[in-house]
Structure formats: structure tokens, C-alpha cells
C-alpha positions as CSV (number, residue, x, y, z in Angstrom):
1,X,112.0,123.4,174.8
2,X,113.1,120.0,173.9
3,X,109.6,119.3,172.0
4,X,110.5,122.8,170.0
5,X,114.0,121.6,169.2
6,X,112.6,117.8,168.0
7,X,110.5,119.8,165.4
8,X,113.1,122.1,164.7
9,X,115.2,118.9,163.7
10,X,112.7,117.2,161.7
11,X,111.6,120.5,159.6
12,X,116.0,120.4,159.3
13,X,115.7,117.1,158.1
14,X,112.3,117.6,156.0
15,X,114.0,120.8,154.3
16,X,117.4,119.2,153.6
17,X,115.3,116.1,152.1
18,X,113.5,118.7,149.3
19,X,116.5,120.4,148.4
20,X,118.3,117.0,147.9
21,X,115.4,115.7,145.7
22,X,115.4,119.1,143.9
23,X,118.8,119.0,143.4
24,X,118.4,114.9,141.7
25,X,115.9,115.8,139.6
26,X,117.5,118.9,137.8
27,X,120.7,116.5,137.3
28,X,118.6,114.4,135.8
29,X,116.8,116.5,133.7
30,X,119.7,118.7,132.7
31,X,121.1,115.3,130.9
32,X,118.1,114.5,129.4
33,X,118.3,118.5,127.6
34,X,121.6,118.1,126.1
35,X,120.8,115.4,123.7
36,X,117.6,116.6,121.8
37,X,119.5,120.2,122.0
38,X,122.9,118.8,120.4
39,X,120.5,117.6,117.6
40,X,118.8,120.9,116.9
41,X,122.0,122.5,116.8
42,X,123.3,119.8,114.4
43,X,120.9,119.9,112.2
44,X,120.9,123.5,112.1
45,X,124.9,123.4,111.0
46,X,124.2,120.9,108.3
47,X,121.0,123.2,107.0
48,X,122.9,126.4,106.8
49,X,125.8,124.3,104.9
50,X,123.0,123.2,102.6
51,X,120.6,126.4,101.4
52,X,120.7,125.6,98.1
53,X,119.2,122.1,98.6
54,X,115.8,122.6,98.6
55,X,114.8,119.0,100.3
56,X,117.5,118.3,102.3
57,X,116.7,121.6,104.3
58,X,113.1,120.4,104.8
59,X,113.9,117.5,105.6
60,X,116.9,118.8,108.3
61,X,113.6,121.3,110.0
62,X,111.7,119.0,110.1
63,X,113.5,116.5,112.0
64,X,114.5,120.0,114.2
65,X,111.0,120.0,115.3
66,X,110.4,116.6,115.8
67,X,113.8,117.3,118.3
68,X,112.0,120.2,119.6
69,X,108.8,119.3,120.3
70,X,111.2,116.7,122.4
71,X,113.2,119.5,124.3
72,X,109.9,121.7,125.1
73,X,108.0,118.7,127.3
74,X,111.1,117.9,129.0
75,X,111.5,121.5,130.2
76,X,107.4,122.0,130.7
77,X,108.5,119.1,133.0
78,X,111.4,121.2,134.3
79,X,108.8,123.9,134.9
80,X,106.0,121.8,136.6
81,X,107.4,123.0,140.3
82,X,105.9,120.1,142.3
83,X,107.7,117.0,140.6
84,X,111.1,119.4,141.5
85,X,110.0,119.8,144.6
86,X,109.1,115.9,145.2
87,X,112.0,114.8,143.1
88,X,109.5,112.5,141.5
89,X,107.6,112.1,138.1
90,X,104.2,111.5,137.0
91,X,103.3,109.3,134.6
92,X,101.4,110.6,131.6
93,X,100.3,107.9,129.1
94,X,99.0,109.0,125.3
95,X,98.5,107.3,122.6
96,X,100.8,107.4,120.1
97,X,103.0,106.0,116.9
98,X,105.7,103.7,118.4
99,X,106.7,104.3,114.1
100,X,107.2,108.0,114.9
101,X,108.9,107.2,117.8
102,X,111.9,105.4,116.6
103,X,112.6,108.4,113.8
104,X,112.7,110.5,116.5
105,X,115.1,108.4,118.2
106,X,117.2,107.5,114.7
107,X,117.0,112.1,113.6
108,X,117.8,113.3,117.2
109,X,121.2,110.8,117.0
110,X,122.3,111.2,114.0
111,X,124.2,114.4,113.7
112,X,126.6,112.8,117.1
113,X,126.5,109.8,114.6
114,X,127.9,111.4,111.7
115,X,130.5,113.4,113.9
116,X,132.6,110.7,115.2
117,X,132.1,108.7,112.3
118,X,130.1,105.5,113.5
119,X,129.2,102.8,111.7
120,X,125.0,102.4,112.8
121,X,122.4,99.9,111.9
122,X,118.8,100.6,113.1
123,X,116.5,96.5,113.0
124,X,113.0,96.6,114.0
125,X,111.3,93.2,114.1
126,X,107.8,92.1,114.3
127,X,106.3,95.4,115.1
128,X,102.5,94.5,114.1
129,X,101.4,97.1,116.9
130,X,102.0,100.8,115.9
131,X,100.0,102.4,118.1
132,X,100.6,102.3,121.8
133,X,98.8,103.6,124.9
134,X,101.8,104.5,127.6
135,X,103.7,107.8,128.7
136,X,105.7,109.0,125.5
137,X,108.2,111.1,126.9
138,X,109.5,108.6,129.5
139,X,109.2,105.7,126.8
140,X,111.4,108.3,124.9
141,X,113.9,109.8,127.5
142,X,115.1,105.5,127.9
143,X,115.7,105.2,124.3
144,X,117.3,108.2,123.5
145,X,119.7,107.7,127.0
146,X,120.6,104.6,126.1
147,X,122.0,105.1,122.7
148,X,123.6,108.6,123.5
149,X,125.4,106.7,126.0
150,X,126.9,104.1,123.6
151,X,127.6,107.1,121.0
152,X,129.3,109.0,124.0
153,X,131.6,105.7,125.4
154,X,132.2,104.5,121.4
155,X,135.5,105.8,120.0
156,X,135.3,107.4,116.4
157,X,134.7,104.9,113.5
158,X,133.2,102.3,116.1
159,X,129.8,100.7,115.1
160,X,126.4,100.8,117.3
161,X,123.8,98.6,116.4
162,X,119.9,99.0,117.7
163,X,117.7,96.2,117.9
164,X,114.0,97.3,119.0
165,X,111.1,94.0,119.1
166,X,108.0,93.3,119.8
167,X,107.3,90.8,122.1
168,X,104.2,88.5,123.5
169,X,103.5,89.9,126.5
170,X,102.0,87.7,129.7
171,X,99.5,90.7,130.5
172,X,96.0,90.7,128.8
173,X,95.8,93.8,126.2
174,X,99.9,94.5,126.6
175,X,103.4,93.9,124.3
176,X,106.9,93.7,125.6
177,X,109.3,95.9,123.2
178,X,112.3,94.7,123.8
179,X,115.2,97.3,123.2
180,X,118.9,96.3,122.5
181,X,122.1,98.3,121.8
182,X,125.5,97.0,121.1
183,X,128.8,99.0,120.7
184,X,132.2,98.3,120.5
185,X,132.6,101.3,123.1
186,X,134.4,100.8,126.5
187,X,131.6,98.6,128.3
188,X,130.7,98.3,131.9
189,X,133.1,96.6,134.1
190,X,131.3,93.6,136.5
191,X,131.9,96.4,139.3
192,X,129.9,98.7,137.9
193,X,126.7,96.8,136.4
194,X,126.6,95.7,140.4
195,X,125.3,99.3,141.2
196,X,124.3,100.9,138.0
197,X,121.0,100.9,138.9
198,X,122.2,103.9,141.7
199,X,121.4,107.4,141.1
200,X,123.3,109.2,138.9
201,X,126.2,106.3,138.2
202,X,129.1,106.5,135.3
203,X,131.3,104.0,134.6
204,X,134.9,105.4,135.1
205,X,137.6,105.2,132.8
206,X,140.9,106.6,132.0
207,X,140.2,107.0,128.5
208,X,136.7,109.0,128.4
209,X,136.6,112.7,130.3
210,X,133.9,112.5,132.9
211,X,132.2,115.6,132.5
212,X,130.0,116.6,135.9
């Protein structure tokens, strides 16, 4: 009896261990959604307002499908039931145009951009290496977090600045991009860059709503 209630604890344990990683990974990905999904509906807006501009509603579509060719591999991901149930993901390098990459990154932003009015500048310095071998969607789920972040914490007419470089890198066949963006939004208090690094952290502060 006391053998069948240790393994009754541990399957307890086991099961309560799944549904926690489940549970991380689905907050994760649910913020990941919202950003390439604000776009497409942005873009949308400013194509309706805009029929009777033949370019400028090409243009807006296609940058909608550059944002959702985004959204659909991070639900496939969603829908790939053994990373929810391990709470972890795979790594899944291609080759691809780092170029392409940052206009994703510059279209997907730009209609939160133009809503509150901020001031943006976009540098990219000594990129000789346009096409990179490394896992695309994760490369682009740090960029794009990143900068919604400073749009989200930057008050209306505030300015962001991006710097993105490309570095020597100490490993054989390798570069170091470094990625860089300023704001004059509310920062990170030294209390909170000590455990930022923690699942599923946000800086606190009287004058942003924390939305869960």
C-alpha cells in the first residue's frame, strides 16, 4: 500500500509538472500572437482608408502577409502538441535573408508606431552577411518582443531607436548581430533587471495598466 501511494504521488507530481509547463508555454505564446495580429489588423484599417490608392494598398497586403506568414508558424507551433506538453521548443534553423528579416520587424511595428505617435529611427551597420543559417522564427519572436515592449512602456510622441550590427564572432563560420533598442519609455528599475530573466516578469509601474 505505501509503494502504491509513492507512485500515486509522483504520477501527482509528474501530472501537476505538465499542466504547469502547458500552462507556460501558452502564456508565452499567446504574447507572441498579439503583435504580428495587431499589425494585420493595422494594416488592414489603413488599406480600407486607402482603396483608391492603388500602391499604397499593395504595398499595406503585402506587408499583411509578411505579418501573416509570422502569425501562422507561431500557431503551427501552438498546434505541435508535444512542445505544449513539454513546455519546451525545438530549434529549427533555415536559411534565410537576415534583409527580409528586419522589414518584417520595421512593417509588423509600424502601425503601434504610428498610433501613439513615436518618433523611430531603424540603423543597420556592417551587415556584409545577408544570408544566415539559424531558426528564423525564434531569431524573430526576440526582435519583434523587444521593440513591442519599448513601443508598449513609451508614452505617445516618445522616440525608439533600433540599432541592429554585425559583429566578428570568436566561432569559426559564425557572426554576432548585436541588437540594441533605446526609448525614452519608463525603463527597468535595478530591482527588476535583477530577475528579469524569470518566467513571465513585468516591470511594475503606476503609470502603465498591467494587463494579464
Amino acid at each position: 500500500m505505501r509503494e502504491l501511494n509513492r507512485r500515486l504521488q509522483i504520477s501527482a507530481r509528474e501530472a501537476e509538472s505538465a499542466n504547469q509547463a502547458k500552462t507556460d508555454f501558452l502564456s508565452t505564446m499567446s504574447h507572441d500572437i498579439r503583435t504580428p495580429m495587431n499589425a494585420i489588423l493595422g494594416l488592414t484599417a489603413i488599406a480600407q482608408k486607402n482603396l483608391g490608392d492603388v500602391d499604397l494598398t499593395a504595398e499595406n497586403l503585402r506587408k499583411i502577409g509578411l505579418a501573416g506568414n509570422h502569425l501562422l508558424t507561431l500557431i503551427n507551433d501552438i498546434l505541435d502538441i508535444s512542445k505544449v506538453e513539454s513546455g519546451k521548443l525545438k530549434l529549427n534553423p533555415v536559411t534565410f535573408s537576415i534583409v527580409e528579416t528586419v522589414e518584417n520587424l520595421v512593417n509588423i511595428s509600424q502601425p503601434m508606431i504610428k498610433e501613439k505617435n513615436i518618433e523611430f529611427s531603424f540603423h543597420a551597420d556592417r551587415m556584409e552577411k545577408e544570408y544566415l543559417y539559424t531558426d528564423q522564427l525564434r531569431l524573430n519572436q526576440i526582435y519583434i518582443n523587444i521593440l513591442s515592449n519599448a513601443i508598449k512602456y513609451t508614452e505617445p510622441g516618445g522616440r525608439i531607436c533600433v540599432d541592429l550590427r554585425e559583429e566578428e564572432s570568436t566561432r569559426s563560420g559564425c557572426v554576432k548581430l548585436t541588437y540594441v533598442v533605446s526609448d525614452t519609455g519608463i525603463g527597468m528599475s535595478p530591482e527588476f533587471m535583477a530577475a528579469m530573466y524569470q518566467p513571465f516578469s513585468r516591470q511594475v509601474d503606476s503609470r502603465v495598466n498591467s494587463i494579464q
